[in-house]
C-alpha positions as CSV (number, residue, x, y, z in Angstrom):
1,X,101.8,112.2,89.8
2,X,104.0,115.4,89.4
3,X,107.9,115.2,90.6
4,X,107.3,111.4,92.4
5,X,104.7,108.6,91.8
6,X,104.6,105.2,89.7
7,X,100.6,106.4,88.6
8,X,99.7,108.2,86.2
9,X,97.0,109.2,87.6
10,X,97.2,112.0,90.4
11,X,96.8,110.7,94.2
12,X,95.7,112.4,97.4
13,X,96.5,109.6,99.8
14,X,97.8,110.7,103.7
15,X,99.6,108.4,105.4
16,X,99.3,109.9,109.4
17,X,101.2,108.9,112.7
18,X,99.1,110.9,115.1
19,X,100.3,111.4,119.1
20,X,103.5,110.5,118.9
21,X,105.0,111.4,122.7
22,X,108.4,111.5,123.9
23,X,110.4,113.5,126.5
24,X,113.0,116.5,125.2
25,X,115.4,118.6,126.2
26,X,114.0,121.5,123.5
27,X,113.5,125.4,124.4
28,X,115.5,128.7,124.8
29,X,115.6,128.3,128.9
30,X,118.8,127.0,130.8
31,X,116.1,124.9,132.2
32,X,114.5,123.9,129.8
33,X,117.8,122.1,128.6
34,X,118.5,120.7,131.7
35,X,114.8,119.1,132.6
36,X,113.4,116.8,130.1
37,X,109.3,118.2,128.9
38,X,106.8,116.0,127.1
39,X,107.2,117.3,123.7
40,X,104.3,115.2,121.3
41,X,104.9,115.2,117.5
42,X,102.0,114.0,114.7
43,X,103.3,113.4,110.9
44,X,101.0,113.5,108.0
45,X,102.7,111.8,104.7
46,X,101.7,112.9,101.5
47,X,102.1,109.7,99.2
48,X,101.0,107.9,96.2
49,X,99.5,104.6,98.1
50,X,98.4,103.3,94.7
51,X,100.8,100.5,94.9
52,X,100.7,99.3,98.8
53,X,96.9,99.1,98.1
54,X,97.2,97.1,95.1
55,X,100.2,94.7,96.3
56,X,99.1,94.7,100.3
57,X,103.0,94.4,100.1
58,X,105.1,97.3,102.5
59,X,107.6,97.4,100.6
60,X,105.1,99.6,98.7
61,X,104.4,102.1,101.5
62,X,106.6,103.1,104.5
63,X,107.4,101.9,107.5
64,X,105.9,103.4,110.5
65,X,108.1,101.6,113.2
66,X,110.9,103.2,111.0
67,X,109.5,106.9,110.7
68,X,108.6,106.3,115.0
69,X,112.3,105.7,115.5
70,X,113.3,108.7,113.4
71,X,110.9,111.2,115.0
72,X,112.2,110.0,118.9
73,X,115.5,110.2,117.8
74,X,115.2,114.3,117.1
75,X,113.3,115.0,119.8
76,X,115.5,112.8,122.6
77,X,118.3,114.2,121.0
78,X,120.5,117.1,121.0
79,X,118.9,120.2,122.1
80,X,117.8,122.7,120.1
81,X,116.1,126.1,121.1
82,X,112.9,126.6,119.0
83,X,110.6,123.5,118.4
84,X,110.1,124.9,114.7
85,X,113.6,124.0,114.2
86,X,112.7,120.7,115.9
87,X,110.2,120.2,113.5
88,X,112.1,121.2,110.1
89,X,114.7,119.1,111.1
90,X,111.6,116.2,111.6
91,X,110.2,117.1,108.2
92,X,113.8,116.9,106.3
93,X,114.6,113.6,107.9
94,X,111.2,112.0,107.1
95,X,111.5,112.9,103.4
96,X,114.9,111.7,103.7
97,X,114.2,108.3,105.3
98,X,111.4,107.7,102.7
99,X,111.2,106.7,99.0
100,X,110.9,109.4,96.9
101,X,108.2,107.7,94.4
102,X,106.0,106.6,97.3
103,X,106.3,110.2,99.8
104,X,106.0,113.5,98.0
105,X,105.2,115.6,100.8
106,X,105.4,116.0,104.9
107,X,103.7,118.0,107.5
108,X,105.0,117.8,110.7
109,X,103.3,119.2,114.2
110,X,105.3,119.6,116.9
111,X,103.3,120.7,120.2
112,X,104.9,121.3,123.7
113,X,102.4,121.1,126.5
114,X,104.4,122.6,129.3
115,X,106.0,125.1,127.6
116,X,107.4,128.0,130.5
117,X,104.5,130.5,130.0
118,X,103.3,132.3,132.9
119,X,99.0,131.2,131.9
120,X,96.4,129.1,131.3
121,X,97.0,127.0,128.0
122,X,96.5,124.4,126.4
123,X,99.5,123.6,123.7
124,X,102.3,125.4,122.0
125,X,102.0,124.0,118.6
126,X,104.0,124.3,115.1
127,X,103.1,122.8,112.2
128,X,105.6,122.5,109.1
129,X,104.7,121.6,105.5
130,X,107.4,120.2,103.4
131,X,107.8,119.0,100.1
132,X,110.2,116.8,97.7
133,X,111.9,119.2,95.4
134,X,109.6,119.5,92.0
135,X,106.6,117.7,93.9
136,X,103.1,119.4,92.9
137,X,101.4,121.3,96.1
């Protein structure tokens, strides 16, 4: 695998935590910093699974408690005014909080149901693609 990966072999293997839903101060309104929104996130890992599948150990894979805990604490967190920087900020601390041999790549939704628009709709969604410095893509 190019830039991360213990195979030599190349793998396509996603790792997803789909539906993730928390409540977030996030949007360019006075209000919207004031009242919490449902704000619902989805990750899709990039990774070389080889190993977790071979061992059936996680210390081979990631943690998904771990990445839960990392997404909630973004989007409960501080404020911020566009949900694309919500979800760069996502991406940069999933590939952070990962092992570099095991996660080569992120891609982050970030979708915001109740976003102030005067209309029928259903979502506001981003979606952010990141990868490892040197990873293939």
């Amino acid at each position: 695998m190019s830039g991360a990966g213990r195979h030599p072999e190349r793998h396509t293997d996603r790792l997803s935590l789909l539906g993730m839903r928390f409540l977030g101060r996030h949007g360019v309104l006075p209000e919207e910093k004031v009242t919490a929104q449902p704000f619902e996130v989805d990750l899709v890992l990039h990774a070389d699974l080889a190993e977790a599948v071979e061992r059936d150990d996680l210390a081979a894979t990631v943690d998904y408690a771990a990445l839960f805990d990392v997404v909630r604490a973004l989007v409960e967190g501080p404020s911020r005014d566009l949900i694309e920087a919500l979800a760069g900020a996502i991406a940069g601390a999933v590939l952070a909080a990962t092992p570099p041999e095991i996660v080569e790549s992120v891609e982050v939704r970030v979708r915001k149901p109740e976003a102030p628009i005067d209309g029928s709709f259903d979502t506001v969604e981003v979606s952010i693609l990141r990868r490892r410095p040197g990873a293939a893509g």
